[in-house]
C-alpha positions in Angstrom: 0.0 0.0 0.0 3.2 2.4 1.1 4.3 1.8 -2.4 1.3 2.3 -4.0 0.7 5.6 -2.6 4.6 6.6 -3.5 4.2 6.1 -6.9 0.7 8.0 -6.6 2.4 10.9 -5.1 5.4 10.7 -7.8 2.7 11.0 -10.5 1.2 13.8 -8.9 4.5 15.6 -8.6 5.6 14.9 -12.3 2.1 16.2 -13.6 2.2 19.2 -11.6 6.1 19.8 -12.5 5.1 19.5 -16.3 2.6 21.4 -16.3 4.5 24.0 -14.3 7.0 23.6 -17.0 4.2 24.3 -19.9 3.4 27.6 -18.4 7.1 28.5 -18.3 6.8 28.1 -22.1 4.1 30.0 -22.5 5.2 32.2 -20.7 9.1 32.0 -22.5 7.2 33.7 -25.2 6.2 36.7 -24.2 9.7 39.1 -24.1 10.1 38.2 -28.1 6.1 38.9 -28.6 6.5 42.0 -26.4 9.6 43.2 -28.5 7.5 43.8 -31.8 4.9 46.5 -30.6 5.7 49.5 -31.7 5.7 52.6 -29.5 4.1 51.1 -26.3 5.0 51.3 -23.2 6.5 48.5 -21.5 4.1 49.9 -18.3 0.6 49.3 -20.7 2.1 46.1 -21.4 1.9 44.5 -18.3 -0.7 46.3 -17.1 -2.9 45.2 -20.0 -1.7 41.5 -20.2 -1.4 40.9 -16.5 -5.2 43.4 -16.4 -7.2 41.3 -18.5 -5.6 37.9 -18.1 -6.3 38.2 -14.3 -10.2 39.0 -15.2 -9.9 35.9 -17.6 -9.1 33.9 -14.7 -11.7 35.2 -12.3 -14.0 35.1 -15.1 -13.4 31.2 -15.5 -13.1 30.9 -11.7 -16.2 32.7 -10.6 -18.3 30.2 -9.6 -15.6 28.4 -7.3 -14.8 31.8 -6.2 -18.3 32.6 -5.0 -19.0 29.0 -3.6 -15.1 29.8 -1.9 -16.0 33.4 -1.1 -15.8 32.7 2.9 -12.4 31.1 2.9 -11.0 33.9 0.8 -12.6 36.4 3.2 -10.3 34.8 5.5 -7.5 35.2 3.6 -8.2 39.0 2.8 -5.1 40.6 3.9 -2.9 38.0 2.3 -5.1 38.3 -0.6 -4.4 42.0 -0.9 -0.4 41.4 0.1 -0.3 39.4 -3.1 -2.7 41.0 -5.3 -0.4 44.6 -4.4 2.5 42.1 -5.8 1.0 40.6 -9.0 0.6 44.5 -9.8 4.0 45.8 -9.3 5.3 42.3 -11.0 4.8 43.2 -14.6 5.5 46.4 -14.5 9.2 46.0 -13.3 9.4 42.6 -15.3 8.4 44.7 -19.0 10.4 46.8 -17.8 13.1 45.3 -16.8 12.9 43.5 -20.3 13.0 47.4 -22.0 16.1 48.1 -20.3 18.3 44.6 -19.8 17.0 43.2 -23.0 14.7 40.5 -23.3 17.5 37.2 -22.4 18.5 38.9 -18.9 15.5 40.8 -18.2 13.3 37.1 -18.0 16.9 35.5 -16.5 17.1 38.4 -13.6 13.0 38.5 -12.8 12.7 35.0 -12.7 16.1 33.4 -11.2 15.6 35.2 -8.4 12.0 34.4 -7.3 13.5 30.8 -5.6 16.2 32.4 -3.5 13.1 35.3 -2.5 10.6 32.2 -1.9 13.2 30.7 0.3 13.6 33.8 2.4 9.8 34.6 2.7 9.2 30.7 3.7 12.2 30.8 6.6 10.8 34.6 7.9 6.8 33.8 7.9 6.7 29.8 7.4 6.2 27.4 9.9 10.3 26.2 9.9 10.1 24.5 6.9 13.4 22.4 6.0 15.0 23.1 3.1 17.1 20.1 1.7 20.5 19.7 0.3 19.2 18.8 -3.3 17.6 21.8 -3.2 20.5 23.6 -2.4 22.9 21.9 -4.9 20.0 22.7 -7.4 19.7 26.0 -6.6 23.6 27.0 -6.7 23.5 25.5 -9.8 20.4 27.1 -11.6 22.2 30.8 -10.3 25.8 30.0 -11.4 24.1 29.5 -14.9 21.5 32.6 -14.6 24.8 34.3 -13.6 26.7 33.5 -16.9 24.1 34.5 -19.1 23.2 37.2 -17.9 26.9 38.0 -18.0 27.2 37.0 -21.9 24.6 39.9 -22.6 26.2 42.8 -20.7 26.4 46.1 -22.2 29.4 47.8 -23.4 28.8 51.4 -23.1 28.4 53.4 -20.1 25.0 54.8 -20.6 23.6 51.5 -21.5 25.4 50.1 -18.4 23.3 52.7 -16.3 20.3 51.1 -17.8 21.5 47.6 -17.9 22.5 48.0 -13.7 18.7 49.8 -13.6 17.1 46.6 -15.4 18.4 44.0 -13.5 17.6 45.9 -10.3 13.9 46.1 -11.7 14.4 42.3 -12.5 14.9 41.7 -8.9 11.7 43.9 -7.7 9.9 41.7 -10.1 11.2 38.4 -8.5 10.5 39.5 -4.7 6.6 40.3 -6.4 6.8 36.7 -7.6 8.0 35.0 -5.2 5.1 37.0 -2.7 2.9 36.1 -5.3 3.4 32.1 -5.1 3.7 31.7 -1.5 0.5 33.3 -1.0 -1.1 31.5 -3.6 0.3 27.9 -2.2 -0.4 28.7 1.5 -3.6 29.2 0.3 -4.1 26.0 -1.4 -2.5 24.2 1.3 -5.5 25.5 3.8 -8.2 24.2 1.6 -9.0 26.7 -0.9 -8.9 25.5 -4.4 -6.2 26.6 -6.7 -8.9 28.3 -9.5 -10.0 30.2 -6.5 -7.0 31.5 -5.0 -5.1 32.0 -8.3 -8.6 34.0 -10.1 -8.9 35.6 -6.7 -5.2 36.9 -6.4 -6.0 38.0 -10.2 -9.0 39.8 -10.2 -8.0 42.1 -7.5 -4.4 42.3 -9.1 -5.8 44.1 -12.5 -8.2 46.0 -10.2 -5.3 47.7 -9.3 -3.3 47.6 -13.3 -5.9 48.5 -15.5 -7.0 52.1 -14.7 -2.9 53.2 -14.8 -4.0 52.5 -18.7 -5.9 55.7 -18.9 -2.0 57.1 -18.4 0.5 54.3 -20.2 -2.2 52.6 -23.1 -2.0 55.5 -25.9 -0.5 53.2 -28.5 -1.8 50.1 -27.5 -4.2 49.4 -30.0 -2.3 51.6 -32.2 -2.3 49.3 -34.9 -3.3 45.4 -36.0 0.2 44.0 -34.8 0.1 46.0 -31.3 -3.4 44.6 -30.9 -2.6 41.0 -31.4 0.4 41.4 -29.3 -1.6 42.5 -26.3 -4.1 40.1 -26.5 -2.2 36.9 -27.5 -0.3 37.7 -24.3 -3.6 38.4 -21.9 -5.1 35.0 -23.1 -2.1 32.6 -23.5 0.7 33.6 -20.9 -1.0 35.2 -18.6 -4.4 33.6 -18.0 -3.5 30.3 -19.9 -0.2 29.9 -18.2 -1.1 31.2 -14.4 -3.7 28.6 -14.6 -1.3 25.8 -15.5 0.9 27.1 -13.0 -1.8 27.0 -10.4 -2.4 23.3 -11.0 0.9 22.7 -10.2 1.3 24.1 -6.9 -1.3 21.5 -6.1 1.3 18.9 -6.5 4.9 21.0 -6.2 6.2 22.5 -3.0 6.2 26.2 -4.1 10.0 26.9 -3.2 10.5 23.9 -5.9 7.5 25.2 -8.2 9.4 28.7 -8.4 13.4 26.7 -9.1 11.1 25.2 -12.0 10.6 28.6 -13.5 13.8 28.7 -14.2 13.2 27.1 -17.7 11.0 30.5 -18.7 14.4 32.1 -19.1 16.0 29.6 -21.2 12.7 29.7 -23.7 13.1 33.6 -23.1 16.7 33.6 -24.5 16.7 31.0 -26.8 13.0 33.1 -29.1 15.4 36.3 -28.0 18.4 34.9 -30.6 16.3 32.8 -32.9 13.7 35.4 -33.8 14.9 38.6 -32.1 18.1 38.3 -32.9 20.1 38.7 -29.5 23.1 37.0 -29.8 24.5 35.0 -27.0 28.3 33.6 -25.9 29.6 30.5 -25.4 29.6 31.6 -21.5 25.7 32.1 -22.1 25.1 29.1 -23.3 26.8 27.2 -21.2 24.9 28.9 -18.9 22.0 27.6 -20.0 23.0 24.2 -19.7 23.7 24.5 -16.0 19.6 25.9 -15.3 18.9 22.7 -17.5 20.8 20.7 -15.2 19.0 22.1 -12.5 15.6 21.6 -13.9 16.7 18.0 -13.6 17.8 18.0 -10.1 14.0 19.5 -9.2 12.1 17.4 -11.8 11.8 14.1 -9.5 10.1 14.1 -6.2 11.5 14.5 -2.5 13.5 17.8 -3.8 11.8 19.5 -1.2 
């Protein structure tokens, strides 16, 4: 029976870890598809995909949400902790993206929401032990974020100001993650369903995005190709993908869900020199291949 539930729980963790991993290239995408509007703000970017892919959600979630609604009164500050986080998060990410370049802008926002995770879960969590695996993983996945984002560094001094100003955005945008996740998985772990919590988290997230469109949106439906943009991104990464992710932290611890993530960056820079045309150094992608072998470490169960 032990070993019947052990290979029940191993399923579980490999289902949620790929679809974890399907969001990631969803969301890999949207840097590249973000890189081909034409005079828009990277500010009415990620309010408008963030905005109406978290009304998506809701939308999708409303009836768990309602039948739900008196757990997630429960949860109402954490709920507005996170939602206050899912807000700021696309705004540094796009931004960050603008100013780094689309390779170590995803690498920088996403690399660091494990180590951020880790902190939150040691300051506000209930002692949870972190293993060596997870560790060994870790160092590995940021040795390799560390030499790719190091293969794209600038070589002029005012684009240095801007690349330094980037990667610090990149790491606001990881501490909004990482806030983000946790919320969302202490959530599910108390008993409210991941549709709920996620479209929750959402809906009051582009509560607070959408009206800063009134200031950032002029050129956002400028033209055919800046409409598409926007809305390919609202439907497939954001509400698409932070469902799929959602799923996932059913199954995945969430300081292993967010070392996961780290395969968004590798999609992110491998579209950014395919289709963009970034170019990338032998350092970069070896780098690469280190966050792969990471992705390994964290892709079998009892990582935690």
């Amino acid at each position: 029976m032990a070993e019947i539930t052990s290979k029940a729980d191993t399923n579980q963790y490999q289902t949620g870890a790929a679809a974890i991993l399907l969001a990631c290239i969803l969301w890999g995408t949207t840097g590249t598809a973000a890189s081909f509007t034409q005079a828009v703000s990277p500010l009415a970017t990620g309010a408008f995909t963030m905005g109406v892919g978290g009304l998506l959600q809701a939308l999708i979630a409303s009836k768990i949400i309602a039948y739900q609604r008196r757990q997630l009164w429960q949860f109402r500050s954490a709920l507005l902790c996170s939602a206050l986080a899912l807000a700021v998060y696309p705004l540094a990410f796009y931004t960050s993206m603008q100013l780094a370049g689309v390779a170590v802008g995803t690498v920088v926002s996403i690399a660091s929401a494990p180590f951020f995770t880790v902190l939150i879960e040691r300051l506000f969590g209930k002692g949870l032990a972190i293993s060596r695996r997870w560790w060994q993983s870790f160092a590995t996945g940021a040795l390799g974020i560390a030499l790719l984002a190091g293969a794209k560094a600038p070589m002029h001094a005012q684009s240095g100001r801007d690349y330094l100003f980037g990667i610090a955005l990149g790491l606001v945008a990881g501490l909004a993650y990482a806030i983000y996740s946790w919320v969302a998985k202490a959530m599910i772990v108390q008993g409210v369903k991941s549709q709920a919590a996620v479209g929750a988290i959402f809906a009051l997230g582009a509560l607070l995005l959408l009206p800063s469109l009134a200031l950032t949106g002029e050129n956002l439906f400028a033209n055919p190709l800046n409409s598409s943009i926007a809305l390919y991104m609202a439907v497939f990464p954001m509400c698409a993908g932070y469902l799929l992710f959602g799923y996932g932290l059913r199954h995945v611890e969430v300081h292993n869900a967010n070392l996961l993530t780290l395969f968004e960056p590798v999609v992110a820079s491998l579209l950014a020199v395919w289709i963009v045309g970034e170019t990338i150094s032998l350092l970069g992608w070896l780098g690469i291949a280190l966050i792969g072998g990471c992705l390994v470490m964290q892709s079998q169960p009892k990582g935690g």
